[in-house]
C-alpha positions in Angstrom: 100.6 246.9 46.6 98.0 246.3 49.0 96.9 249.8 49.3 96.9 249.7 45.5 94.2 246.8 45.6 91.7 249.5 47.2 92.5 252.8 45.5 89.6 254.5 43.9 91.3 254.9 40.6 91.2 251.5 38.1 94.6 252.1 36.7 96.6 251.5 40.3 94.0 248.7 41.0 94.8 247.1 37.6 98.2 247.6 38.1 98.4 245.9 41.7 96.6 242.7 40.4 99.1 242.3 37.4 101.8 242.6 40.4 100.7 239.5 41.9 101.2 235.8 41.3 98.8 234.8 37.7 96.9 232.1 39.9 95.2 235.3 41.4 95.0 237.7 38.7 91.3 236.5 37.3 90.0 238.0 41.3 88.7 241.3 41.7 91.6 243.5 43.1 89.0 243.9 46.6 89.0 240.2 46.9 93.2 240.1 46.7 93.1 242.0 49.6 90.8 240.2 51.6 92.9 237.0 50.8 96.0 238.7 52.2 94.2 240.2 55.1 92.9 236.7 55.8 96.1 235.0 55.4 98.0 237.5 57.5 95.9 237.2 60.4 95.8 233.1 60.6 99.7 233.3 60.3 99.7 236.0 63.4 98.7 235.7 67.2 95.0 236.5 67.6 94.5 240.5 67.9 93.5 241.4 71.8 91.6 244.6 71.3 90.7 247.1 68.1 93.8 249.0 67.6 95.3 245.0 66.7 92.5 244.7 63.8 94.5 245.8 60.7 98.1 246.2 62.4 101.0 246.6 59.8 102.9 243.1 60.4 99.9 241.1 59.9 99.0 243.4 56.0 103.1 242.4 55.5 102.9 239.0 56.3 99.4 238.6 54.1 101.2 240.9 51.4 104.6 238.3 51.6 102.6 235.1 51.7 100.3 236.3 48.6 103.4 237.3 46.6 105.6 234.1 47.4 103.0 231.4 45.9 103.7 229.0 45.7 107.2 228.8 47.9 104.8 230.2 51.0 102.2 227.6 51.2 105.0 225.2 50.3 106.5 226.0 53.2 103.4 226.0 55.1 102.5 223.0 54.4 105.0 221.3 55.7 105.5 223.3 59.6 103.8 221.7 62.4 103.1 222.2 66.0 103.7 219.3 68.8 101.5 216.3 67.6 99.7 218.1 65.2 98.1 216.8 62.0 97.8 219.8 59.7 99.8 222.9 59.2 98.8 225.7 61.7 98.2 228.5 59.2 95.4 226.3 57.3 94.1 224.8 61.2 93.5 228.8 61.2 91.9 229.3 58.2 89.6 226.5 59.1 88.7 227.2 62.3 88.6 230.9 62.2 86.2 230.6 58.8 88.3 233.5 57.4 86.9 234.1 54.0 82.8 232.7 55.2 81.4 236.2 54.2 82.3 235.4 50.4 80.6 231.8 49.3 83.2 231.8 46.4 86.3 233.5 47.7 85.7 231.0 50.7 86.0 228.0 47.8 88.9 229.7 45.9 91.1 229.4 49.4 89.8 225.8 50.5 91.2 225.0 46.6 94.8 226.6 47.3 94.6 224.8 50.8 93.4 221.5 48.9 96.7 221.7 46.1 99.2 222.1 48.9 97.9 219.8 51.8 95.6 217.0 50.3 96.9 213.6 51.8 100.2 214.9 52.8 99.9 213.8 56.5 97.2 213.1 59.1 93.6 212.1 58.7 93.1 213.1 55.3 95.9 211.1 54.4 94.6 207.9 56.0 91.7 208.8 54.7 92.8 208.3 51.1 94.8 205.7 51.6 92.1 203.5 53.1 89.6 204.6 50.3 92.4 204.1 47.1 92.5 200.5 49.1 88.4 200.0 49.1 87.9 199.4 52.9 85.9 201.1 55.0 85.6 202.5 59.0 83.9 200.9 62.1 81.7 203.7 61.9 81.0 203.0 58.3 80.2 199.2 59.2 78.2 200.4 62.0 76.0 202.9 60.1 75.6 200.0 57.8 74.6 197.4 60.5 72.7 199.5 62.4 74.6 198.8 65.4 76.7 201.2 67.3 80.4 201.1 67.2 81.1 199.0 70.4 78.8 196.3 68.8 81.4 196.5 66.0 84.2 195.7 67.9 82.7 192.8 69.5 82.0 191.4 66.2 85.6 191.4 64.8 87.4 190.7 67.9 84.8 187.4 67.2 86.6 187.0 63.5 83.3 188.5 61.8 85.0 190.8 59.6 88.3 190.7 57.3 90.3 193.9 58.7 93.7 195.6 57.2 96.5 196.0 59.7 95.9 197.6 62.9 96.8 200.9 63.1 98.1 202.7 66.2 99.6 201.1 69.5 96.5 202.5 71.4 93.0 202.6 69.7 94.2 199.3 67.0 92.1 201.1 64.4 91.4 198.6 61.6 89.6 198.7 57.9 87.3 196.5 57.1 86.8 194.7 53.6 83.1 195.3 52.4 82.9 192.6 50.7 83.2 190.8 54.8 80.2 192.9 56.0 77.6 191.7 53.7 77.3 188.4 55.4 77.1 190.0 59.0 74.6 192.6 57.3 72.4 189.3 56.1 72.8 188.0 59.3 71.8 190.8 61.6 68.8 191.7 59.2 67.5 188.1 59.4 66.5 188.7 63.4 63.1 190.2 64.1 62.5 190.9 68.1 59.7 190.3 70.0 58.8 193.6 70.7 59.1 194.6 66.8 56.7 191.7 66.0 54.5 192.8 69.0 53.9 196.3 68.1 54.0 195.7 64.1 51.3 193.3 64.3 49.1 194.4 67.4 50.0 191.3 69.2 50.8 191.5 73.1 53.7 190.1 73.9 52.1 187.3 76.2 50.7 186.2 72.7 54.2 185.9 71.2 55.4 184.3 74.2 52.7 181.8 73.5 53.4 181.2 69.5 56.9 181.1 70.7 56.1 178.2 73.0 54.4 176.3 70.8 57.0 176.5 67.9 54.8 178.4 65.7 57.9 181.1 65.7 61.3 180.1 66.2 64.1 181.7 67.0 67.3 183.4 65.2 70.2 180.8 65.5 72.8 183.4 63.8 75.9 183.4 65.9 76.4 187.3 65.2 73.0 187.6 66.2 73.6 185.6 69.4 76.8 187.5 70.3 75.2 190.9 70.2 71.5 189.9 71.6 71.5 187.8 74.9 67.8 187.9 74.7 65.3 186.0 72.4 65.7 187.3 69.3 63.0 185.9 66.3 63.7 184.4 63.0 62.8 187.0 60.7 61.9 185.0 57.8 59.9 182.1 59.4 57.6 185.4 61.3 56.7 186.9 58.1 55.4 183.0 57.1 53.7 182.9 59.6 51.9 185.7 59.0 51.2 185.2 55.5 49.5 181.9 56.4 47.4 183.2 59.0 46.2 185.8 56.4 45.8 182.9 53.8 43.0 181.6 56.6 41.1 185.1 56.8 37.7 185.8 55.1 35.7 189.0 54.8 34.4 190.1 58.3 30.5 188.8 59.4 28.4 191.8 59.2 28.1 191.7 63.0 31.4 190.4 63.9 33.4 191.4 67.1 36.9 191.4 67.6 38.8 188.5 69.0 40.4 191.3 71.6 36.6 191.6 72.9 35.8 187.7 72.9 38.9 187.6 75.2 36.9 190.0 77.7 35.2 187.3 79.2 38.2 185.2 80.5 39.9 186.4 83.4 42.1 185.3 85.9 44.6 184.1 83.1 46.5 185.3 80.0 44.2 185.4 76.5 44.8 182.4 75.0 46.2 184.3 71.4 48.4 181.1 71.3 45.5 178.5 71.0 43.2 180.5 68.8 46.0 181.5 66.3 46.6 177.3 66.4 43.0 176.8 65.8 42.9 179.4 62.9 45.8 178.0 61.1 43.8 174.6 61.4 40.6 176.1 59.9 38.7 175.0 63.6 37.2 178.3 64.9 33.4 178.2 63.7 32.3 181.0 61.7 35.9 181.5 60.6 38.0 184.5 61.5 37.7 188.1 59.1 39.4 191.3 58.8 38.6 193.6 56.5 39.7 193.3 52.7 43.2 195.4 51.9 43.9 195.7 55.6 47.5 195.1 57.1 47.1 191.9 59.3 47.0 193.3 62.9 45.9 190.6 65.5 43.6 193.4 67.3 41.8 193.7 64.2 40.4 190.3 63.9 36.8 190.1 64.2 34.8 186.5 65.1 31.4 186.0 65.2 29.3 186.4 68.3 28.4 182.7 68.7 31.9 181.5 68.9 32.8 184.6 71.7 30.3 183.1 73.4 31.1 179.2 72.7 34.6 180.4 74.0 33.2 180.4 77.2 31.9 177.5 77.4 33.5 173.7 79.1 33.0 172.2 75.1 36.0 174.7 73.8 38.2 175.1 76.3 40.8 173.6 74.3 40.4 177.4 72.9 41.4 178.9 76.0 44.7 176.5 77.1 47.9 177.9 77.5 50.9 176.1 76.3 53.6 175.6 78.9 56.5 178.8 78.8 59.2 178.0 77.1 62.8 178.2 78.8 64.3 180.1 75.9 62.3 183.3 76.8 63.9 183.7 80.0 62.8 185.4 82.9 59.3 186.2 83.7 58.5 189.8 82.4 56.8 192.2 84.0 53.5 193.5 82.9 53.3 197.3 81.5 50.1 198.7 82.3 48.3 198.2 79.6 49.0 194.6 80.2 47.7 195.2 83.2 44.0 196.2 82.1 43.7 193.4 79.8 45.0 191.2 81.8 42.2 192.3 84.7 39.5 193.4 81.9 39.6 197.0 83.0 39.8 200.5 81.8 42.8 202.9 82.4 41.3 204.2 85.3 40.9 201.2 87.7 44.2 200.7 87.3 44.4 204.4 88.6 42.2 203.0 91.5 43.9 200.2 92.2 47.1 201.8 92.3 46.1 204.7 94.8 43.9 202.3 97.2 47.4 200.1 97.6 45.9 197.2 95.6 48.5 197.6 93.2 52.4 198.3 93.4 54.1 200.1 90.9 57.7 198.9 90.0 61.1 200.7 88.0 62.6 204.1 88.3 59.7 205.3 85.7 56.9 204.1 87.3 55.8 202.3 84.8 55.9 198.6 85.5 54.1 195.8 87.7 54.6 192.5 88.9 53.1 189.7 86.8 52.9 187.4 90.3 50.8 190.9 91.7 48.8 190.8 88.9 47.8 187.6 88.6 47.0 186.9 92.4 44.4 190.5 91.6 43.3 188.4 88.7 42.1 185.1 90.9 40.8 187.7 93.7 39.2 190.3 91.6 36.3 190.2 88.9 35.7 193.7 86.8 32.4 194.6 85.8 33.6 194.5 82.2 34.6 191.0 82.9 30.7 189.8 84.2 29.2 191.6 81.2 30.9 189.4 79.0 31.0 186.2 80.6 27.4 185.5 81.5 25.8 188.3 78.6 23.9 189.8 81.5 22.8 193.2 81.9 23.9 196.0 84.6 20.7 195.9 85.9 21.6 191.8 87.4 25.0 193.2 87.9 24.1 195.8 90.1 21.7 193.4 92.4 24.5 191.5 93.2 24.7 193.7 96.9 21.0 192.4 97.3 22.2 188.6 98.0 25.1 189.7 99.6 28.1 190.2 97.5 29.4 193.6 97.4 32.3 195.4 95.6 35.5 195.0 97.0 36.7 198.4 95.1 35.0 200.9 92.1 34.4 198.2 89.3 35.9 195.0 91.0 33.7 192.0 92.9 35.0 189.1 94.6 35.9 186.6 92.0 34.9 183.5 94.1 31.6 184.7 94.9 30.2 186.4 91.9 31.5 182.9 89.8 29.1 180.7 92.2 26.7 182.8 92.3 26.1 183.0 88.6 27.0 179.3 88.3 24.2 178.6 90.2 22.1 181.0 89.0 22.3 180.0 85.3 22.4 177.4 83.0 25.5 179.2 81.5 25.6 177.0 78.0 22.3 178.0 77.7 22.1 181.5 78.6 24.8 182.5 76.6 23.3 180.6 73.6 20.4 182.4 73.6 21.7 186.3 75.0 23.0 188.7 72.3 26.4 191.0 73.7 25.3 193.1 75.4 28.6 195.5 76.1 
């Protein structure tokens, strides 16, 4: 028969396909063949060498399994090996990819596989089960969450979700009811973190720190949140008011505005008060208002001031602008600073950070290399003033800067001066109210 399938002449190949079973008679007589070959081989031992290719027992077992549909797959279907979960002639046919050189013979024999072993046993059969039942995995609930699978099991073991039976003395696999994960889902979806609000609205994370402080955000109370996050974790909801009432206090930029990132270049030695001046905007207080520009997302590095209040920031009459609140418990430990913390903390550029780092001034912290101490930083900050820094505080130009040697204050290192001594120097110097009243910005 099988040699028949292959003959050159149409009658023998016609009369081979009418030999075998009907549900294969509508197949080409070439593609019979190659479903016997294939079915022959993942019933026999693997072949060790060429000569085992096409050897007679396996064409006679393909040849008897072909003819006995649908006894033979009956039968197949139900043998098994030692804790297996599917029959070992279709494991073969599976993992083997026997028929993968024909897209549609490949899907006639996953169909005859599919009629005699769809939810008989194993896997598939759970599988059915649980879906004829409407519940779903852990790995469904945590694709859904957005959590990993761990996180998952925390949660129930909490009572969060409505579970079938466990299953299995070992693992305890359980279902869960959908409709139980929609709450959770709700829950998780109403936290926002600080670092998300950081980078989605150009705010540095000592600025949410500060807003945090002073209750301006609040944080997520949700006891699924709490169980998965031991860190502050944001209300989602009363963030995205927040925002939308800052933007409600925004007007079109002043045709010579600066940003409020620049004002802050002229305070050093501390955080940027972000906290305070976010309080004051809300409150309709900062003179000459606060812009962006019209159909822009709100991004706190984008807001611009105008020049008179950057330099009335400065000044002993509105430093009520430049308080910081007192931390607040609930954001835990003290962070440390990443480095671009670091230059705006110091007023600097990427590069005397560079210098501080090689000249010792300046220790870098973690396995990456990539963090400081805030304590470090801030004892640079009281020590060390940057150019930048002296530019902006007292408007003057690099020419005055660059005296500085010629009454006896020199740099300590590239672009920083002693803090102590530049600060009296100037102080006595100028009449800094009015200097800065009447100096345009000059950097």
């Amino acid at each position: 028969m099988l040699s028949d399938l292959v003959s050159p002449r149409l009658e023998k190949r016609s009369l081979a396909r009418a030999a075998v079973p009907a549900r294969f008679q509508h197949l080409e007589p070439t593609w019979i063949f190659e479903l016997a070959l294939g079915f022959g081989r993942a019933s026999a031992p693997a072949a060790r060498s060429a000569k085992d290719f096409f050897p007679t027992a396996t064409l006679f077992r393909g040849a008897k399994f072909l003819l006995g549909y649908p006894g033979t797959f009956e039968a197949c279907a139900r043998e098994r090996y030692y804790n297996s979960t599917q029959a070992p002639i279709f494991l073969n046919l599976k993992a083997n990819q026997r028929f993968d050189f024909c897209p549609e013979l490949s899907a006639f024999a996953s169909d005859l596989v599919e009629e005699f072993e769809p939810t008989r046993h194993g896997p598939s059969r759970l599988k059915s089960i649980r879906e004829n039942s409407n519940r779903i995995t852990a790995k469904q609930v945590a694709t859904k969450l957005g959590i990993s699978s761990t996180e998952v099991g925390l949660l129930n073991q909490a009572g969060a979700f409505e579970t079938g039976r466990p299953r299995g003395a070992r693992r305890q696999i359980s279902w869960f009811e959908p409709s139980s994960v929609e709450p959770v889902a709700k829950a998780l979806a109403s936290r926002l973190s600080p670092t998300e609000f950081s980078r989605r609205f150009h705010l540095p994370m000592d600025g949410v720190e500060q807003l945090f402080s002073m209750g301006l955000l609040v944080a997520n109370r949700s006891p699924h949140v709490q169980l998965l996050r031991s860190d502050l974790q944001l209300e989602r909801s009363e963030a995205l008011s927040l925002i939308d009432h800052i933007r409600a206090k925004l007007a079109a930029p002043h045709h010579n505005a600066i940003t409020l990132r620049e004002a802050f270049f002229g305070i050093g030695g501390s955080a940027k008060p972000w906290g305070s001046v976010v309080a004051k905007i809300l409150a309709n207080e900062v003179p000459g208002g606060v812009g962006l520009a019209p159909g822009h997302p709100l991004k706190f590095s984008a807001l611009t001031v105008t020049p008179e209040f950057s330099r009335l920031l400065l000044t002993d009459a509105y430093s009520v602008f430049r308080s910081l609140p007192e931390r607040s418990l609930a954001l835990g430990p003290i962070r440390d600073f990443g480095r671009t913390e670091v230059e705006n903390y110091l007023n600097c550029f990427p590069r005397d950070v560079s210098l501080l780092i090689l000249n010792g001034h300046l220790k870098v912290l973690g396995p990456n290399r990539t963090r400081f101490s805030r304590e470090q930083v801030a004892e640079l900050g009281l020590k060390l003033i940057s150019s930048r820094e002296i530019m902006w505080r007292w408007r003057i130009s690099p020419m005055m800067r660059e005296a500085l040697p010629k009454v006896g204050i020199e740099r300590i290192l590239g672009p920083f001066w002693p803090r102590r001594a530049v600060t009296e120097h100037f102080g006595s110097k100028l009449n800094f109210a009015e200097h800065v009243a009447r100096c345009p910005v000059t950097c």
